[in-house]
DRENDO-1510 file (C-alpha; in Angstrom, 1 decimal, always signed):
<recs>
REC; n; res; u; v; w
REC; 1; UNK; +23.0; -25.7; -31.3 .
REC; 2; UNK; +22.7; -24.7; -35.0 .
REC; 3; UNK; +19.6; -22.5; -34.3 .
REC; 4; UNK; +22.0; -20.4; -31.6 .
REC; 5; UNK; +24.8; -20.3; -34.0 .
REC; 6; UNK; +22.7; -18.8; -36.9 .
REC; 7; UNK; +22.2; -15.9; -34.5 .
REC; 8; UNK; +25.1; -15.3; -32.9 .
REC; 9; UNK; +28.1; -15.0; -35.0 .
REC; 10; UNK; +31.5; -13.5; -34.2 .
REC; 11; UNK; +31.8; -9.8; -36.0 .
REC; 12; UNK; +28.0; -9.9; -36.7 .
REC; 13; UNK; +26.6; -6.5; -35.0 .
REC; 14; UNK; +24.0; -7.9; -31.9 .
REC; 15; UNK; +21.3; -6.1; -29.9 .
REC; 16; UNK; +22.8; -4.9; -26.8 .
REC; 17; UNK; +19.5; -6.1; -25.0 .
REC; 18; UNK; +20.2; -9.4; -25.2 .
REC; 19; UNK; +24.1; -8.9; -23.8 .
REC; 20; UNK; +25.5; -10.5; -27.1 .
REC; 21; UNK; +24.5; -13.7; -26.3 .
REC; 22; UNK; +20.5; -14.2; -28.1 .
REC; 23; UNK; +18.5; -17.0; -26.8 .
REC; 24; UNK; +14.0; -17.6; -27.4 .
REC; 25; UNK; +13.8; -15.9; -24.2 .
REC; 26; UNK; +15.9; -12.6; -24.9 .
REC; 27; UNK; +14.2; -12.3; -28.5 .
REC; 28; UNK; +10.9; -12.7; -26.4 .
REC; 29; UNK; +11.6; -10.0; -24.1 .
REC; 30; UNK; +12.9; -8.0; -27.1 .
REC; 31; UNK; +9.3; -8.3; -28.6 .
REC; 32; UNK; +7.4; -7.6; -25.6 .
REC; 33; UNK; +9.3; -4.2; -25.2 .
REC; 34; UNK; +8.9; -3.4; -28.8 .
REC; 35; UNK; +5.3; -3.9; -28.7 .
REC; 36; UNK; +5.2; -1.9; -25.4 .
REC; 37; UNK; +6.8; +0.7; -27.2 .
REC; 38; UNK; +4.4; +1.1; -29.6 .
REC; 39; UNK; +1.8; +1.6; -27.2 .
REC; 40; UNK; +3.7; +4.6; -25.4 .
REC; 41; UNK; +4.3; +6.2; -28.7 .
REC; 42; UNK; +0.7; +6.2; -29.5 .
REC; 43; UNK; -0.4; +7.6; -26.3 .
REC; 44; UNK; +2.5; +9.5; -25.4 .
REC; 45; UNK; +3.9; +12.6; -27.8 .
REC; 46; UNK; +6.7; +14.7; -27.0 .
REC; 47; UNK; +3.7; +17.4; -26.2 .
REC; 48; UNK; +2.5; +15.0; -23.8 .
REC; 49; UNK; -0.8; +14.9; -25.0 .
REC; 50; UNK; -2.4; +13.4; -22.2 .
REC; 51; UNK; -6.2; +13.6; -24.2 .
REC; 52; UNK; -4.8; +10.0; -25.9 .
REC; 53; UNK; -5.1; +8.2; -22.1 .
REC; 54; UNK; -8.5; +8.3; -21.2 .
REC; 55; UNK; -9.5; +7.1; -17.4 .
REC; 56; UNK; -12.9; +5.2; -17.6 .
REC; 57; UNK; -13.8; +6.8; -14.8 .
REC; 58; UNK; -17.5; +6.6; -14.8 .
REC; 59; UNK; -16.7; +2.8; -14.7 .
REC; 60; UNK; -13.9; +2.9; -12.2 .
REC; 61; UNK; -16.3; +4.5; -9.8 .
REC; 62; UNK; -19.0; +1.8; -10.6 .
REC; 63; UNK; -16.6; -1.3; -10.3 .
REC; 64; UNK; -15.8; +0.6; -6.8 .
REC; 65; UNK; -18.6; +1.3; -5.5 .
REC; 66; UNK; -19.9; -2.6; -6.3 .
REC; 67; UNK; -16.7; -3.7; -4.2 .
REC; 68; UNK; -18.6; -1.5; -0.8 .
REC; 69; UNK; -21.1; -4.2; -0.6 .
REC; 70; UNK; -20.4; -7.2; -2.1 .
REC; 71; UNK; -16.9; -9.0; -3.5 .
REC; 72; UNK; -16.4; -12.0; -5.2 .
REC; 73; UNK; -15.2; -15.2; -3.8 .
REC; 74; UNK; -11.4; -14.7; -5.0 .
REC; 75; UNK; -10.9; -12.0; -2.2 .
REC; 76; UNK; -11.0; -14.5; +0.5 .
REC; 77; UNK; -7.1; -14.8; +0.5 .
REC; 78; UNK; -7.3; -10.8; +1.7 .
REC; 79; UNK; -9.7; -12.0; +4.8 .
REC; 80; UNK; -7.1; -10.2; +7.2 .
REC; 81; UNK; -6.9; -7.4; +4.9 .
REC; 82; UNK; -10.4; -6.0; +5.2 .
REC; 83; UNK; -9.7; -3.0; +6.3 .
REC; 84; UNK; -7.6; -2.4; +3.7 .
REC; 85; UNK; -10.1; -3.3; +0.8 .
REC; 86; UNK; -12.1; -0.3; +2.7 .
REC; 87; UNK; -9.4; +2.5; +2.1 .
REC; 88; UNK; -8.6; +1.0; -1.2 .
REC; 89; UNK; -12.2; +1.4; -2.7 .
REC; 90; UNK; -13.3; +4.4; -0.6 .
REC; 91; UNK; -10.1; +6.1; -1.4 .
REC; 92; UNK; -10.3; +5.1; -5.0 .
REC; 93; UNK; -14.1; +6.8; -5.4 .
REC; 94; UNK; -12.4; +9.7; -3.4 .
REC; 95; UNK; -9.4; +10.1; -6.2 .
REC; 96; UNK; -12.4; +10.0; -8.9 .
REC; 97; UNK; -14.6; +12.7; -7.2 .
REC; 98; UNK; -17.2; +10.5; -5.2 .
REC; 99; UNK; -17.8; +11.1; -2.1 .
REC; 100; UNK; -19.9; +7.5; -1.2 .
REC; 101; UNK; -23.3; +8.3; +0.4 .
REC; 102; UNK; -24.3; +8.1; +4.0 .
REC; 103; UNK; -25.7; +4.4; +3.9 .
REC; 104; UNK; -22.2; +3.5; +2.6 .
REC; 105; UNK; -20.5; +5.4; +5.1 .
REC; 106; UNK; -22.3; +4.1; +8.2 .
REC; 107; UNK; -22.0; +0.4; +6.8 .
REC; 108; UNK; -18.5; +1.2; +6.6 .
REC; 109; UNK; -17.7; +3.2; +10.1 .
REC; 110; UNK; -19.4; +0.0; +11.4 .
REC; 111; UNK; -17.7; -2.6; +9.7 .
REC; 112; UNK; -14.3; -1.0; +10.9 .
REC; 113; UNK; -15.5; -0.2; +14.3 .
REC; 114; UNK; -16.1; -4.0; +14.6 .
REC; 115; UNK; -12.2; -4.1; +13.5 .
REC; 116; UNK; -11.1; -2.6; +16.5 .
REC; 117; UNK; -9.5; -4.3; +19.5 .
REC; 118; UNK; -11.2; -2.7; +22.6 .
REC; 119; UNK; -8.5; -3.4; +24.8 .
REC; 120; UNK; -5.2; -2.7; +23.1 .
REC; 121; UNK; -6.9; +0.3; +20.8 .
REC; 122; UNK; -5.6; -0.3; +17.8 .
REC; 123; UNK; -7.6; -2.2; +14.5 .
REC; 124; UNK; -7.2; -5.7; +13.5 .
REC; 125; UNK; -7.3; -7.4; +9.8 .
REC; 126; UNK; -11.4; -8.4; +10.7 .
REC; 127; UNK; -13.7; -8.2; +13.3 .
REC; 128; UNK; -12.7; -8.7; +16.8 .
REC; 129; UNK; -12.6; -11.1; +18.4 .
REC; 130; UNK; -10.5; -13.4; +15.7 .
REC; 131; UNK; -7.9; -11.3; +14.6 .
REC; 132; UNK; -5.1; -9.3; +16.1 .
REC; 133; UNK; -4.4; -5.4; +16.2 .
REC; 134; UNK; -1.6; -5.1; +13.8 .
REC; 135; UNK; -0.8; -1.6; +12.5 .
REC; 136; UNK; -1.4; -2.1; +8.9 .
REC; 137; UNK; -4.7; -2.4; +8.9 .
REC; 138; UNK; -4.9; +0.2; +11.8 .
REC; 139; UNK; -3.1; +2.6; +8.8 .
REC; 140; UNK; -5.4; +1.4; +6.6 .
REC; 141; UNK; -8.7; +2.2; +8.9 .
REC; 142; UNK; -7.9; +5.2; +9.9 .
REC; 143; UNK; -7.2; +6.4; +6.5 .
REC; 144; UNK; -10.5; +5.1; +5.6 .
REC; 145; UNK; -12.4; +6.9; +8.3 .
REC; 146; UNK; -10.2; +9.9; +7.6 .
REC; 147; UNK; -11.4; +10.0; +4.0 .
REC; 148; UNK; -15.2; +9.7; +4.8 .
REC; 149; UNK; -14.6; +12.7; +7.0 .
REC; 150; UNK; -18.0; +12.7; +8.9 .
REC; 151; UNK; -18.1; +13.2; +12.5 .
REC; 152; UNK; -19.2; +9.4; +13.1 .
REC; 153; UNK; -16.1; +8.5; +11.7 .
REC; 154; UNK; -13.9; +11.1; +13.6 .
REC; 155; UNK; -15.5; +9.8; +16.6 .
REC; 156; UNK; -14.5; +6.5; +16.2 .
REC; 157; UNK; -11.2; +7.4; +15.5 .
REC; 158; UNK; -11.5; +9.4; +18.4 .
REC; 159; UNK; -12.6; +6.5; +20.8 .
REC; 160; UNK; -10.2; +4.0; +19.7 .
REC; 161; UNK; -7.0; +4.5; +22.0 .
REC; 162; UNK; -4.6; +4.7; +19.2 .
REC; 163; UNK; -1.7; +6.4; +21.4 .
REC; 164; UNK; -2.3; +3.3; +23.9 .
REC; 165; UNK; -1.4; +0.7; +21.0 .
REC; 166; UNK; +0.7; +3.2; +19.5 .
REC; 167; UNK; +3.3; +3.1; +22.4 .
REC; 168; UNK; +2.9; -0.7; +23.0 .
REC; 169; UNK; +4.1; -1.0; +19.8 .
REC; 170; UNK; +7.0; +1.0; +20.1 .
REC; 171; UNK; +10.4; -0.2; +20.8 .
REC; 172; UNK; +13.5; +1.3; +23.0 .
REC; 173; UNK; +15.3; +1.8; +19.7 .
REC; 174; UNK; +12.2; +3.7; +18.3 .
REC; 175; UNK; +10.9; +1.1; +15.9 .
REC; 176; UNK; +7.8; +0.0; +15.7 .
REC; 177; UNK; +6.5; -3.8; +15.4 .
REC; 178; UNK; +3.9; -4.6; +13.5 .
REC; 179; UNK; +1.4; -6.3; +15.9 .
REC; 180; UNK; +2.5; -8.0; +19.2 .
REC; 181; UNK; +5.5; -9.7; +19.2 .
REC; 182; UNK; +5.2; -9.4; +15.8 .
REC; 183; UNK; +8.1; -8.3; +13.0 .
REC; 184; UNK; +10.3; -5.2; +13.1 .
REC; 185; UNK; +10.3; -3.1; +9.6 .
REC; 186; UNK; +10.4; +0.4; +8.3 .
REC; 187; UNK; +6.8; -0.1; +7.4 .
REC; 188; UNK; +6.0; -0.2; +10.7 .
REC; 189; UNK; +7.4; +2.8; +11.9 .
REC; 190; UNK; +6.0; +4.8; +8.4 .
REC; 191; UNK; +2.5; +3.5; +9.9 .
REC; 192; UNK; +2.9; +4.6; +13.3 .
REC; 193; UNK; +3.9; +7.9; +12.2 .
REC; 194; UNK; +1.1; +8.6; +9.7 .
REC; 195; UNK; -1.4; +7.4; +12.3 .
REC; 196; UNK; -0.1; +9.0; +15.1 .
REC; 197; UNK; -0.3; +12.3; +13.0 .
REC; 198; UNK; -4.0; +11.7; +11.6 .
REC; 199; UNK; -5.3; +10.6; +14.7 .
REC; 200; UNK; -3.2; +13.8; +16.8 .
REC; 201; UNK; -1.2; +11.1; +19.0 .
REC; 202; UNK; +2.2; +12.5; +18.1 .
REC; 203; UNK; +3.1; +13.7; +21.7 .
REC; 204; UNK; +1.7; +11.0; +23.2 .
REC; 205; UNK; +3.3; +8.5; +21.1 .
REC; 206; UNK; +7.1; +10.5; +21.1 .
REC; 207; UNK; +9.5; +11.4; +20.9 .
REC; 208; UNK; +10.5; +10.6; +18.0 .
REC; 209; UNK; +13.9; +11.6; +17.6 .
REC; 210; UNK; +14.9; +7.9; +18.1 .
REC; 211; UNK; +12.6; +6.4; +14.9 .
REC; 212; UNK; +14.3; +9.2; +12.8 .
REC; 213; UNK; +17.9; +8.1; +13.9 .
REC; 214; UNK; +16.4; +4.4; +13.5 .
REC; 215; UNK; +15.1; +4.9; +9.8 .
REC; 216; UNK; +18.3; +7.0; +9.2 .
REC; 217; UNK; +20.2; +3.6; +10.3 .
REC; 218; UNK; +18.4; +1.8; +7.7 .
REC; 219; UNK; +20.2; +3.7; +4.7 .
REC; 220; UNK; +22.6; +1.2; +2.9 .
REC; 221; UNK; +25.7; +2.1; +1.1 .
REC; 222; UNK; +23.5; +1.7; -2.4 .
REC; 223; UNK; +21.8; +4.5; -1.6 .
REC; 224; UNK; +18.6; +2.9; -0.2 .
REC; 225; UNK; +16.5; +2.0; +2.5 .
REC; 226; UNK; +16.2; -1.3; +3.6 .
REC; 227; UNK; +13.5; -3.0; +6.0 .
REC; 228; UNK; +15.8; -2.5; +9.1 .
REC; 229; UNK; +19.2; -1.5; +10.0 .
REC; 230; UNK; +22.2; -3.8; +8.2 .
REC; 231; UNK; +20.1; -4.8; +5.4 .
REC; 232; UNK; +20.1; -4.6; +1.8 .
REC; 233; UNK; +17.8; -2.0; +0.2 .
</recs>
């Protein structure tokens, strides 16, 4: 059209952004970056003067600590992520230097003791019954209860058979599914390990030569990792 032809003529020097061929949409995304440009320069100096990005943290560590005991309706999507939204605020408050108190804590060992499958061991999205163990949010609650740190919480991770669902969801190949019959990924096996070491299962759960050689497997020719072996990273 005559609006594309005005910008983009033949021997007319282009921006290499927009592959010599500019359209609304490259100009737009030409913009954006500009404008986002600015914004590093102000903040960022070749001194790296890191004074110019302030954390709010004072209100970082309020909007956290609200999220302990109450959150609004648009979280119900994350209902089998609840463990989850446990290590995410609790581990937030610990990043800023707030260590929650011991009314928090206990409301939180509780809610993630009601988490935990009693039969298989390991923790589910939500209170059992209604939800499956699945070793997400099993990562998730252990790190939480690691990063309270009290011996309540150590004794619930103590008490929750982790090696037992650990193993059951281990494969011959040394992968790990997610839940029971559930999907095979590298996640899975980057879980297992990381709860199996917090929760001192590692013998029990081994060996583990086989998950190296499996995540090894999952390498692609890019120079990635993909999800499991043969695919793209």
């Amino acid at each position: 059209d005559t609006d594309y032809q005005r910008r983009w003529q033949p021997g007319v020097e282009t921006d290499a952004r927009d592959g010599g061929a500019p359209s609304d949409t490259t100009e737009e995304q030409i913009a954006t970056e500009e404008a986002c440009q600015r914004c590093i320069d102000e903040i960022c100096d070749p001194e790296l003067r890191r004074e110019a990005a302030s954390l709010l943290t004072r209100e970082h560590r309020t909007y956290c600590a609200s999220g302990l005991w109450r959150l609004s309706a648009g979280y119900a999507s994350l209902d089998a992520s609840r463990p989850w939204l446990c290590y995410w605020i609790v581990h937030s408050l610990s990043i800023l230097g707030t260590r929650i108190d011991a009314a928090a804590a206990d409301a939180v060992i509780n809610f993630i003791g009601r988490c935990r499958d009693p039969d298989c061991g390991g923790f589910c999205g939500g209170p059992y019954p209604g939800q499956m163990a699945h070793l997400a949010p099993t990562y998730a609650a252990v790190n939480t209860l690691v990063t309270i740190g009290t011996p309540a919480a150590f004794e619930l991770i103590k008490g929750a058979k982790l090696g037992s669902f650990l193993r059951a969801m281990r494969r011959e190949d040394g992968a790990f599914t997610m839940h029971h019959d559930g999907e095979v990924d590298v996640r899975g096996a980057y879980c297992a390990i990381a709860v199996a070491t917090l929760s001192g299962e590692v013998e029990a759960t081994g060996p583990w030569e086989d998950t190296a050689n499996w995540i090894l497997g999952c390498q692609t020719y890019e120079g990635g990792v993909g999800a499991t072996p043969g695919e793209e990273a």
